[in-house]
N, C-alpha and C positions, 0 to 999 in steps of 0.2 A: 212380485207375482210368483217366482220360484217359491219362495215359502208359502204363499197361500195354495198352492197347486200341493204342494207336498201334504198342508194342512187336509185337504179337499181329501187325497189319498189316503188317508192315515197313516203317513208317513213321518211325519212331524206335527200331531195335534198338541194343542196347549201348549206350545213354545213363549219360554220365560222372555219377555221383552228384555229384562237385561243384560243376559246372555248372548253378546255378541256376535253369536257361532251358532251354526247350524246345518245337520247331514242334510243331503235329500240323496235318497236311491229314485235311480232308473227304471219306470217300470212300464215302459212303453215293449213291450214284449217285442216288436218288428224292429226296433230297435239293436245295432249290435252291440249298443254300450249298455242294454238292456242287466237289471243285476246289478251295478258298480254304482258304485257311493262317491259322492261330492261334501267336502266342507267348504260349505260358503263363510266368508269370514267380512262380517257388517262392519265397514269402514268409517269412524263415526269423520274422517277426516285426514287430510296429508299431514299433520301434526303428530298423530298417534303413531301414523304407520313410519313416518322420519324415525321419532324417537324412540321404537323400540331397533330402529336399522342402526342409529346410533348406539345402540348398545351391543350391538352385535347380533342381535337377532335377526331369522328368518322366517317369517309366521308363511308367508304365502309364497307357493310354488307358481302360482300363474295369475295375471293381474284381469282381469275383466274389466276392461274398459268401455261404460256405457254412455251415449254422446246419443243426444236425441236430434233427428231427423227434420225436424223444424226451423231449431237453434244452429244447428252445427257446432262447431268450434267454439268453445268460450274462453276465460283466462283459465278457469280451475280445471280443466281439460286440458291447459298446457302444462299446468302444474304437476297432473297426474303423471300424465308423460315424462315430465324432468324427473318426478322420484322413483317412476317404477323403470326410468331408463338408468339411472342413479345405481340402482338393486341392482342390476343385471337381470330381471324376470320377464317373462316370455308374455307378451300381452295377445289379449285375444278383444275385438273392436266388436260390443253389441250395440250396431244404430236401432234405437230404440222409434218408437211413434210413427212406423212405418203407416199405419191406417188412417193419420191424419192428413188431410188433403194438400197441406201444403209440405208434406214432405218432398227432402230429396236430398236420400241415401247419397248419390252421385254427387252432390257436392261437399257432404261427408267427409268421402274418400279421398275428392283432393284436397281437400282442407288437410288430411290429414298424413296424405302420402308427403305433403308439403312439410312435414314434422318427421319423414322419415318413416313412418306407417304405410306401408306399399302393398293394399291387397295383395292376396295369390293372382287374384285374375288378371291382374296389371303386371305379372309377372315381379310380386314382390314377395315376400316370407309371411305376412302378418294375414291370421283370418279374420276374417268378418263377418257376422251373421246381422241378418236383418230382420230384427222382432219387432213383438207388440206386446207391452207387459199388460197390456189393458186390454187387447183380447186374445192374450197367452197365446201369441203367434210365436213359431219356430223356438220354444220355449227347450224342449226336447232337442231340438236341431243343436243348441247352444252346449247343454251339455253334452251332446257327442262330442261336439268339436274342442271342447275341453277337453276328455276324455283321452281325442286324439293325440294334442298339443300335450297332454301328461305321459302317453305314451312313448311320444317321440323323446322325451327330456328324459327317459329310461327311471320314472322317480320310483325309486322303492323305498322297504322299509322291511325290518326282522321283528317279526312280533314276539320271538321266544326271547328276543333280551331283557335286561332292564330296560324300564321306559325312562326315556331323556323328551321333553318340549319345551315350552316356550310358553309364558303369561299370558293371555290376554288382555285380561284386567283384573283388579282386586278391590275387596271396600272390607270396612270394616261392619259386619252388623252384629247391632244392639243383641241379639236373644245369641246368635252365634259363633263371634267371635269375627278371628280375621276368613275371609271367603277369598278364592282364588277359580278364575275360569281358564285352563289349562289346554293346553292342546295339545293330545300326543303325537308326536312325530316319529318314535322310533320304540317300540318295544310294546309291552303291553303293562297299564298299569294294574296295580291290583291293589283291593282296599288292606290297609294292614301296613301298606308299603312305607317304609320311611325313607326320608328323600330331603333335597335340599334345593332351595329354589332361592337364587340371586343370594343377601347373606343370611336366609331365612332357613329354619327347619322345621321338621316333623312327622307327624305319621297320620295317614289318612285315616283319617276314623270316619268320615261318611264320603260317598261318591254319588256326583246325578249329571245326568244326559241331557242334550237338551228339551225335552221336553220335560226337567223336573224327575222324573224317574232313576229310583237308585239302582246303583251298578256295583257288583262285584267285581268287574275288572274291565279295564277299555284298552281296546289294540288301536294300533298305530292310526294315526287321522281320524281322532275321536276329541270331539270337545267338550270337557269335565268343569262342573264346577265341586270345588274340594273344600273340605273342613281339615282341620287339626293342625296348624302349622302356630307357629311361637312366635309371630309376627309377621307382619304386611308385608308383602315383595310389592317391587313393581312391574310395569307393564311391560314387556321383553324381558324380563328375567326369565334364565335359560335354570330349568327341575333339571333333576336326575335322579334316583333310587340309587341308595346307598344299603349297604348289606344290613346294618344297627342304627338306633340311635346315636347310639357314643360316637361312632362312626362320622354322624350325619352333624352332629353338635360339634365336633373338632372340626369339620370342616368350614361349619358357620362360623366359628371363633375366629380361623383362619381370614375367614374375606372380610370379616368386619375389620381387623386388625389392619390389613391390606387397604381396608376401603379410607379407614384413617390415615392411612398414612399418604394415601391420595389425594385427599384433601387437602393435606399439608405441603404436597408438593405434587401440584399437577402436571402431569405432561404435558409439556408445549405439544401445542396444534401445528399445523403447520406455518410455517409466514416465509415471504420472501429471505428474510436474514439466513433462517433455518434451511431454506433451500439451498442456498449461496454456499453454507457450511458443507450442505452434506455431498456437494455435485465436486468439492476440491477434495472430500475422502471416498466418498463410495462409487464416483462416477453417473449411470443414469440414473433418472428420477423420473417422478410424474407430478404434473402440477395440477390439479384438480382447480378450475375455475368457477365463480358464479359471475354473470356481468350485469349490470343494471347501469343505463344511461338515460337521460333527460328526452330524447329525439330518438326514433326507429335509425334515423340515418347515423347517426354516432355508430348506434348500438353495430347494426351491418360494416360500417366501415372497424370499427375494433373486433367484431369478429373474424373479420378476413387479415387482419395485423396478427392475430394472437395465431390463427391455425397457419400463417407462416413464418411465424416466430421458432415454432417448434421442429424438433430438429431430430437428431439420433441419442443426443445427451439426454435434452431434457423433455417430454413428453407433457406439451400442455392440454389438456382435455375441458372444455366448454361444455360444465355440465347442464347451463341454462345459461340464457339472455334472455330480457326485456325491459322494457320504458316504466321508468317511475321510480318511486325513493325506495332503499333496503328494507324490504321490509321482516317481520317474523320468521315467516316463510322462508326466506332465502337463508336467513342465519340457520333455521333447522336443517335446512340439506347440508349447506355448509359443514356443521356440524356432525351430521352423518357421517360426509363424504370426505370428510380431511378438508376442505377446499379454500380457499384463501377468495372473498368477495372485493370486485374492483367495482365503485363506482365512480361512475364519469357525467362531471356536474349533477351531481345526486348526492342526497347524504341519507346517512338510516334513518327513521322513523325510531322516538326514543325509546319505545318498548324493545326495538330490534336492535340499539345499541346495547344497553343492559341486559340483552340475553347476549349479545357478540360477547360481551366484557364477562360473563358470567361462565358462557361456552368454551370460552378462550379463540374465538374464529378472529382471524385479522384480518382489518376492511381497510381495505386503501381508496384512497377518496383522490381524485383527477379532476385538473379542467384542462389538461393541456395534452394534445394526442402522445409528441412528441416524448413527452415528460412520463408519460406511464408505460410509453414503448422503451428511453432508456431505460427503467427502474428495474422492467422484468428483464433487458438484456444482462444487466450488470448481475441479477441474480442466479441466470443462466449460465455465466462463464465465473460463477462463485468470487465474483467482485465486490458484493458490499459485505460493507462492516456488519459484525453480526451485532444483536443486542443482544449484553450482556442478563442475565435474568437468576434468580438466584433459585437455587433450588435445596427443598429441607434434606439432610437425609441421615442427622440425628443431634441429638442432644447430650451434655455431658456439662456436671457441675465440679467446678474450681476447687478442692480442697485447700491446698497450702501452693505458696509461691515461694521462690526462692532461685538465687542466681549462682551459676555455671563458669569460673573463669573461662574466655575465649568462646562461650558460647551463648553465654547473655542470661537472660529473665525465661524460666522453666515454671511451667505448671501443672500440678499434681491434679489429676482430672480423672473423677469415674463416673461413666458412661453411664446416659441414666436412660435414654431412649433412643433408637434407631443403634446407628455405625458411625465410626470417625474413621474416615481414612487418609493415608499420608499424603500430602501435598495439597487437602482440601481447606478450601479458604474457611476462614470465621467470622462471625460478628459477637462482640462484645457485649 
């Protein structure tokens, strides 16, 4: 309704449906947020917005969270919650369908102060506006109070720098090449620019708005769809404008090289072993949880075991619980959030084990209370055995061999990829 409204205004007419992004200005003049620009960012899903947080990105500064008035509370309402409380981002609760007869905003609220969303008026942090997108009730009210919640999170941005954002999405089209829809977050871009996005480069040779219309240059909080890049990024991949091309192409050389070598040797995730290790050298830690259990009453009894399990050392954080088998979902946050997933008398769903094994997330699987409380103790006072796990970090071919009185069988070896260093094991 925000976009048809904008549409109605001439504010955003003929908006490209597959442009996921789109401004609306304020132009309710009595208004004091009257003037100021909104990028709404169409969420096609908690999948998208996981995986571009697992990459490091940050596309959205405030979450709008809409829950209609009829239904209340549902599951993918709680899901939202787990990943935008995940992010760190400031949610703002629009109860939607307030004009349908069987509403009731009121139980809404405690549905959801019940999740730690504590209106203002209840004397909690969290706003809430009460609309109607069907007949564009408090539609305006919404964006002030965005507005506010952006004000108060002090967000800026320098438009005289180079411009740095974030992907939205990319495809490849037939007549044009690779397309990319950009969001700028800090600087101002301009067409010409060469720039490098995830291990992609190039130079912009055309620029459009959302409404389709070309642009010579877009300042901060503007979403671009762009031409001229030498291959597809992905979705969270972080641009930046670099001074040259040459510039822009050593840098892509660089992450590609980098990206291979990752591949070849992934960073363990986190897992109990890797805990254990790091709490006997570094001291405190944080142990990022997801919990999934068979029965509510498991689920309640092992969250009240895990939030007093923790302690000054080790820092266990419950980034989500509930009833049912691991599914995609939970391995995505997981994934995100570093997190180590315990299920209890539950197992993953196979799609969610082969993204676990893919992601590299460890899922510990329980049927015994007892048994999953010592496991995380012993990793908390860095007691268990760690697993050993092999990691690449180069290659080197055998020339000649030949032997060393008192020191045995020596091999003549030049190094053909990565580093060799002293005291690292090998395989044959």
């Amino acid at each position: 309704s925000i976009r048809e409204t904008a549409v109605a205004e001439g504010e955003a007419g003929g908006i490209t449906q597959h442009i996921g992004a789109y401004k609306v200005r304020i132009t309710d003049k009595e208004s004091p947020a009257f003037g100021r620009e909104i990028v709404f960012l169409d969420t096609p899903g908690h999948e998208a917005f996981t995986r571009m947080r697992s990459r490091g990105a940050k596309a959205t500064d405030i979450v709008v969270l809409v829950v209609a008035a009829d239904d209340g509370v549902m599951p993918q309402t709680v899901e939202a919650i787990d990943h935008a409380h995940a992010a760190e981002v400031p949610i703002i609760v629009a109860v939607n369908k307030i004009d349908k007869p069987d509403a009731l905003p009121d139980r809404v609220k405690k549905q959801l102060a019940d999740r730690g969303l504590v209106p203002e008026e209840w004397g909690g942090k969290t706003v809430f506006v009460d609309v109607s997108a069907k007949k564009k009730t408090n539609l305006n009210l919404l964006m002030e109070m965005i507005c506010l919640v952006a004000d108060l999170a002090e967000l800026k941005a320098t438009p005289e720098r180079a411009a740095t954002g974030v992907v939205l999405e990319a495809k490849l089209d037939r007549g044009r090449g690779p397309v990319a829809t950009l969001l700028v977050q800090n600087g101002t871009l301009v067409a010409g620019d060469n720039f490098v996005v995830g291990n992609v480069y190039g130079k912009i040779r055309a620029m459009f708005d959302d409404r389709g219309n070309a642009l010579a240059s877009a300042p901060p909080s503007t979403p671009v769809e762009i031409l001229g890049m030498e291959g597809l990024p992905q979705a969270g991949d972080q641009f930046v404008v670099v001074a040259d091309r040459d510039k822009a192409r050593g840098i892509s050389e660089y992450r590609e090289q980098k990206a291979r070598e990752a591949a070849l040797a992934k960073s363990s995730r986190v897992s109990l072993e890797g805990l254990a290790e790091q709490i006997k050298t570094a001291g405190t830690k944080e142990l990022n949880i997801i919990l999934k259990g068979d029965v509510q009453g498991s689920v309640e009894v092992l969250s009240d075991l895990l939030s007093r399990l923790s302690n000054d050392k080790v820092r266990l954080r419950l980034l989500r619980s509930g009833v049912g088998a691991i599914t995609e979902t939970d391995i995505l946050l997981a994934s995100a959030s570093n997190a180590i997933v315990i299920g209890f008398n539950v197992r993953p769903e196979r799609k969610a084990q082969e993204l676990a094994e893919q992601e590299e997330v460890d899922i510990r699987l329980h049927s015994i209370i007892y048994e999953l409380q010592d496991e995380i103790k012993r990793a908390m006072t860095g007691l268990l055995e760690p697993t050993i796990k092999e990691t690449y970090q180069g290659r080197a071919e055998v020339l000649e061999v030949f032997r060393i009185p008192k020191v045995g069988t020596v091999a003549g070896c030049r190094v053909t990829d990565g580093q060799i260093k002293r005291d690292s094991e090998v395989r044959l």
